[in-house]
C-alpha positions as CSV (number, residue, x, y, z in Angstrom):
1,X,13.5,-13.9,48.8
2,X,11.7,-14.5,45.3
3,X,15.5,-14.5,43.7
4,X,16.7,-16.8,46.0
5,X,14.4,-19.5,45.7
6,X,14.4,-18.3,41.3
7,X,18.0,-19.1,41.8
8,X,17.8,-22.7,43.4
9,X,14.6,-23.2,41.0
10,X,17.1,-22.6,37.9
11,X,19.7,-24.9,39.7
12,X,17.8,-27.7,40.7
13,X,15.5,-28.0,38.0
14,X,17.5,-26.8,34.5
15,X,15.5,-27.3,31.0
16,X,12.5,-26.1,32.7
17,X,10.6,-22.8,31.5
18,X,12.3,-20.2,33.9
19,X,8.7,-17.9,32.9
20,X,7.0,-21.1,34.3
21,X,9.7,-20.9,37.5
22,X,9.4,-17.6,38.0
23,X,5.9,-17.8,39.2
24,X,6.5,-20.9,41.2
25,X,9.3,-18.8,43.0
26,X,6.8,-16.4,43.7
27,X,4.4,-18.6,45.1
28,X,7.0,-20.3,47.1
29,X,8.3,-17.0,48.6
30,X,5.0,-16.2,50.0
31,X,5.5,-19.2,52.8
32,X,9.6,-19.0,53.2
33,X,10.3,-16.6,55.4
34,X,13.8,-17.9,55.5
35,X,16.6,-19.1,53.2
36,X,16.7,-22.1,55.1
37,X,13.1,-22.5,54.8
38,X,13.0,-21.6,50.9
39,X,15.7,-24.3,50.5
40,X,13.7,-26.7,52.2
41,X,10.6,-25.8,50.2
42,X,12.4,-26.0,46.7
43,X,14.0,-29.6,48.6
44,X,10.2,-31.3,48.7
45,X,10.0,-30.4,45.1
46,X,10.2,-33.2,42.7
47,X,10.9,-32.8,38.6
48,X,6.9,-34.2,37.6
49,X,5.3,-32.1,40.3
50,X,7.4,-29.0,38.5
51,X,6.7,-29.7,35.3
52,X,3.2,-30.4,36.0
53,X,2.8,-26.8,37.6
54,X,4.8,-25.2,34.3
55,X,2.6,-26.7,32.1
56,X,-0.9,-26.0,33.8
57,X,0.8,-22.6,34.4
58,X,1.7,-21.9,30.6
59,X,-1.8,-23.2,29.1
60,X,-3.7,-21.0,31.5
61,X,-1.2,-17.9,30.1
62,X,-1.2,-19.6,26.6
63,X,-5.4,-19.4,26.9
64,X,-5.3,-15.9,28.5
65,X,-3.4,-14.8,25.5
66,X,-4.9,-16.4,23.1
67,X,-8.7,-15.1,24.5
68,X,-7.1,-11.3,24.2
69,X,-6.0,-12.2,21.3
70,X,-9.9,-13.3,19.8
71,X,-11.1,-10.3,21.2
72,X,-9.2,-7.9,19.9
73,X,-9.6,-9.5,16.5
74,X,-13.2,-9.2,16.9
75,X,-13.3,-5.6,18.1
76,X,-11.5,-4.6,15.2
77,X,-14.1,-6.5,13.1
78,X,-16.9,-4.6,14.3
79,X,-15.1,-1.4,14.1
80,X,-13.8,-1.5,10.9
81,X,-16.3,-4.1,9.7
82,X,-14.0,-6.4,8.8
83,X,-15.4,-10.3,7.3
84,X,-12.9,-13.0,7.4
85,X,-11.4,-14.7,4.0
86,X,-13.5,-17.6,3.0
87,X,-12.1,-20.5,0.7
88,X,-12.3,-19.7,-2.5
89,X,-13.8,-22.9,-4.5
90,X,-12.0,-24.2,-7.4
91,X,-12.5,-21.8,-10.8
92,X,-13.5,-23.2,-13.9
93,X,-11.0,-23.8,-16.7
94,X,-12.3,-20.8,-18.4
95,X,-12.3,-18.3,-16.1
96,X,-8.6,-17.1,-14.5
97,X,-7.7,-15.0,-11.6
98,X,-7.3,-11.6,-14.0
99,X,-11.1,-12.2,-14.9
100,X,-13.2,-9.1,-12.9
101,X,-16.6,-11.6,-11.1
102,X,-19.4,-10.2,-13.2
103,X,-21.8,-9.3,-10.4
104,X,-19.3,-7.6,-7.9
105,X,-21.5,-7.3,-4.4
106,X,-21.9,-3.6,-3.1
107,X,-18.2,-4.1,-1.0
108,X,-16.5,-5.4,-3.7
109,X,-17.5,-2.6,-6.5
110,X,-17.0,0.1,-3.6
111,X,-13.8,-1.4,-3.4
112,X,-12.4,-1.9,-7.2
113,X,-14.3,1.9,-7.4
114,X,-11.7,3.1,-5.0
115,X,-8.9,1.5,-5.9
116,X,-9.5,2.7,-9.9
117,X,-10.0,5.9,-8.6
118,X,-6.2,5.9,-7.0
119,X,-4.9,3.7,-10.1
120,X,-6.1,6.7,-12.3
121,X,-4.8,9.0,-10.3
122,X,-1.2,7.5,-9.9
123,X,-1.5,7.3,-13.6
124,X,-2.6,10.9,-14.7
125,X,0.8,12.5,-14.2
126,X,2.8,9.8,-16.2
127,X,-0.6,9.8,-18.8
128,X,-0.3,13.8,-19.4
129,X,3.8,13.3,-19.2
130,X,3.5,10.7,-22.0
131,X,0.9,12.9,-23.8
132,X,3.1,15.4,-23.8
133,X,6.1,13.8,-25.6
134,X,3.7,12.3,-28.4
135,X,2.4,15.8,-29.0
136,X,6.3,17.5,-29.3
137,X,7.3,14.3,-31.5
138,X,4.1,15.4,-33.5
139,X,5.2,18.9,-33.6
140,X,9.0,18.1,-34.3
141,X,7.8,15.9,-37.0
142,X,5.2,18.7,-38.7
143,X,8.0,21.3,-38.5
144,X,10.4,18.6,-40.3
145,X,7.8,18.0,-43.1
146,X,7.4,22.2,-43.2
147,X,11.1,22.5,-43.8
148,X,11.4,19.7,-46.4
149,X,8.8,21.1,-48.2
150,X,10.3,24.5,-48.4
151,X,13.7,24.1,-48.6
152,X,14.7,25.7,-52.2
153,X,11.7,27.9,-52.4
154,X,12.0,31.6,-51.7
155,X,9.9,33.0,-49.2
156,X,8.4,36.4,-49.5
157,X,10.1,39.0,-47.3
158,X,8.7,41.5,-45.0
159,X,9.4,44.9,-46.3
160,X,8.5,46.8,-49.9
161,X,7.9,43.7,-52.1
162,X,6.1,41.2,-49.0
163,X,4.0,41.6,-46.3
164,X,4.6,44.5,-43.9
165,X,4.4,44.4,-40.2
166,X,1.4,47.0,-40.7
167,X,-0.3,44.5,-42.9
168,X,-0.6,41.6,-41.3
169,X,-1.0,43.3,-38.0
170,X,-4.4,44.8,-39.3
171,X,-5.7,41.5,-41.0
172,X,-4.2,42.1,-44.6
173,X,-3.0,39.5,-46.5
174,X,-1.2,39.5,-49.7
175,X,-1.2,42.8,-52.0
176,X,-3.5,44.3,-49.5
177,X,-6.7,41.8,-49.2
178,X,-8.2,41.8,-45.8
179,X,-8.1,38.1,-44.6
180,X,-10.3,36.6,-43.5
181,X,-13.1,39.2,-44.8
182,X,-15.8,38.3,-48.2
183,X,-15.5,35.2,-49.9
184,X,-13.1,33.2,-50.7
185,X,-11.7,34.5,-53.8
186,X,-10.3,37.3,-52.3
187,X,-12.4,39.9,-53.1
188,X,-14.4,41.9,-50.8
């Protein structure tokens, strides 16, 4: 019975919230027991006492909502301790938005604590990555400077007149002085 009297609701009455005549229908089907009787009912009917009913109907929803709304807002502010955004007042020419407030309260330097903390340690991998590169262009560039340097000069050989594997593997230098050993002049 509800669609029916929905149905002559829609016809009889267009431009009118069908959510608003929906529950009218609803109320109406409660004393039709008939379609003859529904008909009649939705008959007596006139546009202002319809759109009178929508609109108490849709502020008591609009309220309902908007009360659910407010308190789920402020259970999540107790729970998670949430404070609402106040104005902030003009800032002085000489202070900008970059500028850190010099006496953070205990929130705020928790805050910028934790969000440093990820900041650094987003930035670690790229830091070390970057590290890395200036050390090899460091390297690269000593091993150049080696090369220039000793390009034209003959190095001593490994074998009878140079340094032997043996040598050097038990701390000899040069001509058989123990490096590393006495002072500096070579001599034990």
């Amino acid at each position: 019975m509800e669609e029916t009297i929905l149905a002559l609701l829609v016809a009889t009455f267009p431009g009118v919230r069908k959510d608003g005549l929906k529950m009218l229908a609803r109320t109406l089907a409660l004393q039709a027991e008939t379609e003859a009787d529904a008909k009649a009912a939705v008959e007596r009917l006139s546009r202002e006492g319809v759109d009178g009913f929508v609109r108490d109907y849709r502020a008591e929803v609009d309220k309902a909502v908007s009360d659910g709304t407010h308190t789920f807002e402020e259970n999540l502010k107790r729970k998670f301790d949430l404070v609402e955004k106040k104005e902030l007042p003009e800032e002085p020419a000489g202070k900008g938005k970059d500028t850190p407030d010099p006496k953070p309260n205990g929130k705020e330097a928790d805050l910028r604590m934790i969000v440093a903390e990820a900041v650094a340690g987003a930035v670690k991998p790229l830091q070390e990555r970057l590290e890395q590169y200036e050390r090899g262009d460091v390297n690269r560039t000593r091993l150049q400077a080696v090369t220039e340097r000793l390009q034209g000069r003959e190095l001593p050989r490994q074998g009878a007149e140079g340094l032997r594997p043996h040598d050097v593997r038990h701390g000899r230098g040069l001509q058989g002085v123990p490096v590393g050993h006495g002072n500096r002049c070579g001599r034990g």
